[in-house]
C-alpha positions in Angstrom: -54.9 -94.5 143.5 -57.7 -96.8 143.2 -57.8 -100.1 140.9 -54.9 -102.3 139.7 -51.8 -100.9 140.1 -50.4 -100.9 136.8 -46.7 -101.5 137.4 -44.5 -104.3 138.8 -40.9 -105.2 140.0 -41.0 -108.7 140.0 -37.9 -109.4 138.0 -39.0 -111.8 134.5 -42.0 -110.7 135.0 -43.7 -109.3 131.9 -45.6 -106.1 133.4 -48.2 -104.6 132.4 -46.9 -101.5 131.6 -43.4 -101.5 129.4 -41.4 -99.3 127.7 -40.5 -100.6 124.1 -37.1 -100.8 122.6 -38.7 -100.6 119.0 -35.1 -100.8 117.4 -33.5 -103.1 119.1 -36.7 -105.5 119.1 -36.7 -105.0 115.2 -32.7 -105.6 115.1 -33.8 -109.4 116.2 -36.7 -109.9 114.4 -35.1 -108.9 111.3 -31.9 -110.7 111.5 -33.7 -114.1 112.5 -36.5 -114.1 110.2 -34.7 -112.3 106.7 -34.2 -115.4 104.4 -30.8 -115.7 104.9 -30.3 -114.5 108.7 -26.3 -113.2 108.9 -26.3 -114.6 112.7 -28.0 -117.1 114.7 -27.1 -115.7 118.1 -27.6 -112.7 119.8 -26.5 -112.0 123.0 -28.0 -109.4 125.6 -26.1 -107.6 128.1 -26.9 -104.9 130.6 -27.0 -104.4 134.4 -29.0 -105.7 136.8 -33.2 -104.1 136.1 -32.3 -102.6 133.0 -34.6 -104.7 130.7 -33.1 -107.3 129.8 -35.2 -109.9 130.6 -38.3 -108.0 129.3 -36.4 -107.5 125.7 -35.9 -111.1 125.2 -39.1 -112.1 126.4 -40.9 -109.4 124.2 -39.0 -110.8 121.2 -39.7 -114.5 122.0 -43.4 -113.8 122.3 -43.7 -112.1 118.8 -41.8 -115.5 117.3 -44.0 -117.7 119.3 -47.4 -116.3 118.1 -46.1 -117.1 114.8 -47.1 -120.6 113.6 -43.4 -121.4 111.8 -41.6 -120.8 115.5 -41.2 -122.9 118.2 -39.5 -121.4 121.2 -38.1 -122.9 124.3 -37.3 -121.8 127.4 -34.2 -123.0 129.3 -32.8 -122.8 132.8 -29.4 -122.1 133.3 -29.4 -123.9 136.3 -30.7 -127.2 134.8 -28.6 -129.4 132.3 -28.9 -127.3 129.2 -28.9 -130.6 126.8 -31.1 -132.8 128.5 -33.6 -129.6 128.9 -33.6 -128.7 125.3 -33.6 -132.0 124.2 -37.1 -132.9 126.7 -38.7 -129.7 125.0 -37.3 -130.1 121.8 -39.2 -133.6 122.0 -42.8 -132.2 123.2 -42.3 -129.4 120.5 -41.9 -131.4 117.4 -44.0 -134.8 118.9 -41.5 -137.2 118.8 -42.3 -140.7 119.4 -42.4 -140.7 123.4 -41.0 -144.4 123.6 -37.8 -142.6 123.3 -38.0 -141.3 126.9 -39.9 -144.3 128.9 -36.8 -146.1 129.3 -35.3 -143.5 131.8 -32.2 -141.4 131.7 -29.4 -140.6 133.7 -27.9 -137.2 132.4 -24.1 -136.9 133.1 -22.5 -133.6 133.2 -21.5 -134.0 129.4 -25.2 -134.0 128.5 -25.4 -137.9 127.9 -28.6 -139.9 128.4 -27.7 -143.8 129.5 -31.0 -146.5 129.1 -31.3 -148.0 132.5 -31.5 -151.5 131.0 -28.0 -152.3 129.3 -29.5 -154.7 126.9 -31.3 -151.8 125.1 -29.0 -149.5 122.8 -28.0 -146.7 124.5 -29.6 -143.5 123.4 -28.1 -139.9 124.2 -29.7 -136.8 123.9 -27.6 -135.7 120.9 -29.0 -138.0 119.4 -32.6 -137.1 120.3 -32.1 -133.2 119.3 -31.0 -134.4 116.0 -33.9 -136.7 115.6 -35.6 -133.7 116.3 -34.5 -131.3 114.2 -34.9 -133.9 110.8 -38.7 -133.6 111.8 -38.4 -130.0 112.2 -36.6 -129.3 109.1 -39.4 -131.3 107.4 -42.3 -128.8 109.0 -40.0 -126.2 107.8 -40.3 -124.7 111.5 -37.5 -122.5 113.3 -36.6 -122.8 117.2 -36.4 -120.2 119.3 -33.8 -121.0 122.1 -34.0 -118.3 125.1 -31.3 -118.5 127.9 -31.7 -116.0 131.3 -29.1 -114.8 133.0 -26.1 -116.6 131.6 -23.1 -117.5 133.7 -19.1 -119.1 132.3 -19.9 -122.8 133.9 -19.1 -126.1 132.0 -22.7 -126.4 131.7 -22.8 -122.9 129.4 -19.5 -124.6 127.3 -21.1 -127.6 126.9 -24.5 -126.2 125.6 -22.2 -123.8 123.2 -20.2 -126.0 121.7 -23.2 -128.2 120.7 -25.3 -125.5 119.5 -22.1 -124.0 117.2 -22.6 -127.6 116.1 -26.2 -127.3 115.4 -25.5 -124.6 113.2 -23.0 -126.4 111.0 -25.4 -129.0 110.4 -27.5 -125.9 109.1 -30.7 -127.0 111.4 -32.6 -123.7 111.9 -32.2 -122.7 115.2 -31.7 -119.4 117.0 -30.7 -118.5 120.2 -30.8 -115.4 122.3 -28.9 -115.2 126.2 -28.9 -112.9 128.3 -26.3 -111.8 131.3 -24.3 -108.8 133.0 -21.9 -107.4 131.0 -19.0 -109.5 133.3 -20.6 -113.0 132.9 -21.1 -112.3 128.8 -17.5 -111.3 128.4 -16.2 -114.4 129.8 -18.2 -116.3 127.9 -17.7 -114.6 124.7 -14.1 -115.0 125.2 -13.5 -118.7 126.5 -11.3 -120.1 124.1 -13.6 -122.9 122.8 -16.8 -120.4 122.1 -14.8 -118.1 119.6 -18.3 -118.2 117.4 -20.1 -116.0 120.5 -17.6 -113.8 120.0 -18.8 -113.0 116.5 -22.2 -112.9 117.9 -24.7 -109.8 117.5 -24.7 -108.2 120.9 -27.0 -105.9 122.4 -26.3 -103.9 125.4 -29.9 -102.3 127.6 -29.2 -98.7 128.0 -31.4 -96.3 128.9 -35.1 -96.5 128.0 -36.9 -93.4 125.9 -37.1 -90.6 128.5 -40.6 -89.3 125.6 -42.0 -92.6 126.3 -41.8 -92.7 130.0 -43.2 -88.9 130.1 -46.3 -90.0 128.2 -46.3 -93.2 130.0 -46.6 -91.1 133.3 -48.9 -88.8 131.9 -51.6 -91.1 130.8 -51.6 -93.3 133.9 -51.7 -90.6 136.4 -53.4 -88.3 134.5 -51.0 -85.4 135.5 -50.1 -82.7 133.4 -46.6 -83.0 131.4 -44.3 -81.0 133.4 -45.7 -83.4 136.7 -44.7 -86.1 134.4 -41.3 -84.5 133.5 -40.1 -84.5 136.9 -40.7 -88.0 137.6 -39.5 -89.3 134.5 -36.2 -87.2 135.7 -36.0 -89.3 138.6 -35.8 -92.5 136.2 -32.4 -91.9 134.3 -34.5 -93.7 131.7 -33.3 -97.0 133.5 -35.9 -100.1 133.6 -36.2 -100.8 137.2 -36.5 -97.4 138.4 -39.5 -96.8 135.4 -41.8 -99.6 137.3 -40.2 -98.5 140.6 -40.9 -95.0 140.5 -44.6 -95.8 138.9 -45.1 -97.9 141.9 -44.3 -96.3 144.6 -46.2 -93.1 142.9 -49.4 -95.3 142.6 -49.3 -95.7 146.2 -47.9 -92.4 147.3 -48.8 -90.4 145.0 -51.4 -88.1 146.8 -49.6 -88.2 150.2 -46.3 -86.1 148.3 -43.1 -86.6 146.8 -41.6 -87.3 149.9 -43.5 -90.3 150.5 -42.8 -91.2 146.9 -39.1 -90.9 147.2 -38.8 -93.0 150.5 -40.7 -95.9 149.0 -38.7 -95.3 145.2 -35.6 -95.4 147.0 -36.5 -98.6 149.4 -37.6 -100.5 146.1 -34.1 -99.5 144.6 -32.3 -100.3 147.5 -33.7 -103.9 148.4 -34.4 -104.8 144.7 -31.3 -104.2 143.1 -28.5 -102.0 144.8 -27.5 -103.7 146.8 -26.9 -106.6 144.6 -25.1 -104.3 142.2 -22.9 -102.9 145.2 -21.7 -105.9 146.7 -20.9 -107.0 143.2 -18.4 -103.5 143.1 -14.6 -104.1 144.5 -13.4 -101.7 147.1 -12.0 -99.6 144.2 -15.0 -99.3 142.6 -17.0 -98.0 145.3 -14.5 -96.1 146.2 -15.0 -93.7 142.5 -18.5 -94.2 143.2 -18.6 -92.1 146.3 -15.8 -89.8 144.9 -18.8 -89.2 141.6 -21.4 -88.5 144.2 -24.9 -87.2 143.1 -23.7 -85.0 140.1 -21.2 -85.0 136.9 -18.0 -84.6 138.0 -14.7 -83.4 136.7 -12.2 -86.6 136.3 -9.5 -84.9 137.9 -11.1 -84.0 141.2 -11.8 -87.8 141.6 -8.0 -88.8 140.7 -6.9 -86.0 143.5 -9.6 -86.6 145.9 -8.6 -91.1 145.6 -5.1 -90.4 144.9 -5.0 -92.5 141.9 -3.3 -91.9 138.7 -5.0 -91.1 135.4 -4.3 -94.6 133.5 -5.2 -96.5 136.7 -8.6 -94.9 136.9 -9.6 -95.1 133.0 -9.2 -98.8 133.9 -11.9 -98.7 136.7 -13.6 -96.1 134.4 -14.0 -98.4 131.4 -15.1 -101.1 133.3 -17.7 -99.4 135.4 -19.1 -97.7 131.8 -19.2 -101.5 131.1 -21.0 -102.5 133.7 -23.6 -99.8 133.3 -22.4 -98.2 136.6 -21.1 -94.6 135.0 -21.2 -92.5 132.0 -19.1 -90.5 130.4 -21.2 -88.2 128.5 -18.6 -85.4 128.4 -15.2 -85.2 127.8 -13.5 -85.1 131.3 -16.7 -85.7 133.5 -18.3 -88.9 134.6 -21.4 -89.5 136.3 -23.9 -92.1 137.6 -25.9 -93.6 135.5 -28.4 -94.9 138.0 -31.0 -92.7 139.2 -30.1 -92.3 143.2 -27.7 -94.8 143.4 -25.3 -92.5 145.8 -28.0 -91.3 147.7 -28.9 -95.0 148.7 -25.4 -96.2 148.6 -23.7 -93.3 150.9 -25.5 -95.0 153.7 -23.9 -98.1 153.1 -20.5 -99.2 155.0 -17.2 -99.4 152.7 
């Protein structure tokens, strides 16, 4: 098709053309801007592609166009205290004497002056100093965390915002992560609070909106647009996927659109997701195959016991591997993920 193509699958990426979560965007908004918000946190899980990246970003975008919201950004990869402390600094235009003298950050999130004659200033101490101005501007932060992993780095930047938020400072924070790297954080002993916290899991997008999505971009009719919102599962990835690879492919067939769909899948995210599976795992996986399938031809086809494989069950629904949409049955929930993954060795 000629002109921009519309789509993208560049992960963090805000594209161009998105699917909405009205209700879970409004869940957020509402909780963190109602007078007396009942949480401070929220928490977004879901497997890899399935939005949520987008949904976090979409939310932070609406606070930030309001005047009373600042909202930072942080790395996980960086030191979480010194980085919000910097930002915290440029948002609220702190003196910048503070930070000529030159830091060394420690692992505990302490700032040392280089010259031991001056009094030694930490970054605690600057996010506080921060926050009094803040509090004065009656302005709210925005915290935003990608792709959240268990590290001391995570436990550290917890335990001091659970701090923050006994000091009643106004600050919010949403993180995102796969469901395995939220459930170890939420249940480390010394974060108990994030266990409390709102979550959010990304399930499938509106099948509706993809169909009139498809429709108005390609200008095909609505069963045309039907088929290939089919193809989707509703999952995020496979929506810009599938319009991508349709964009380019669209005129030359299906079965050019399927080879480049399922090379996008495959190199994007698959096979991320697959080497993340034990042997077990895949193992159920390739006993589901491309259609819903009865619970009890997978236990006699793996040899596996009932209890042992609502374990693996569970954990792949968790993961956002499998559904269960019928009692009995389980199926895939992402959209050729056995077809690409046959090919695959063990």
């Amino acid at each position: 098709m000629s002109g921009s193509n519309p789509f993208t699958i560049t992960f963090g990426k805000q594209p161009n053309t998105q699917i909405n979560r009205y209700e879970d965007i409004d869940i957020i908004l509402s909780t963190f801007t109602s007078e007396n918000p009942v949480s401070q946190t929220f928490l977004i899980e879901g497997i890899r592609g399935s939005g949520k990246t987008v949904l976090m970003t979409t939310v932070a975008a609406k606070l930030g166009a309001n005047k009373d919201w600042a909202v930072i950004n942080l790395n996980p990869a960086m030191d979480l205290i010194s980085s919000l402390a910097l930002r915290l600094n440029d948002a609220c235009g702190t003196a910048p004497e503070l930070l000529s003298k030159g830091f060394n950050v420690s692992a505990a999130g302490f700032g040392l002056g280089i010259n031991p004659a001056e009094k030694t200033t930490d970054y605690i101490g600057l996010i506080d100093k921060c926050f009094k101005k803040i509090i004065k501007t009656k302005k709210k932060v925005l915290i935003t965390i990608d792709e959240v992993i268990n590290d001391d780095n995570m436990k550290i930047f917890a335990s001091q915002f659970q701090i923050m938020v006994r000091q009643d400072y106004p600050v919010f924070l949403i993180m995102t992560g796969l469901h395995e790297n939220i459930f170890e954080i939420q249940n480390n002993p010394s974060l108990t609070f994030l266990l409390r916290s709102p979550k959010i899991v990304t399930g499938p997008l509106s099948i509706v909106q993809i169909i009139q999505q498809y429709e108005d971009i390609f200008k095909i009719d609505e069963q045309k647009a039907e088929e290939l919102a089919g193809l989707t599962y509703g999952y995020a990835f496979a929506f810009q996927a599938l319009g991508v690879a349709y964009w380019n492919h669209g005129k030359e067939g299906m079965k050019a659109v399927l080879a480049e769909y399922d090379g996008l899948l495959d190199d994007f995210v698959y096979k991320k997701i697959w080497s993340s599976l034990s042997g077990r795992e895949r193992d159920i996986v390739r006993a589901i195959g491309g259609a819903e399938t009865k619970t009890g031809d997978i236990l006699k086809n793996l040899s596996m016991t009932a209890s042992t494989f609502s374990k693996y069950r569970d954990l792949l629904i968790d993961k956002g591997i499998i559904i269960s949409e019928k009692y009995g049955h389980v199926s895939l929930a992402l959209p050729r993920f056995y077809e690409i993954t046959k090919r695959y060795k063990r």
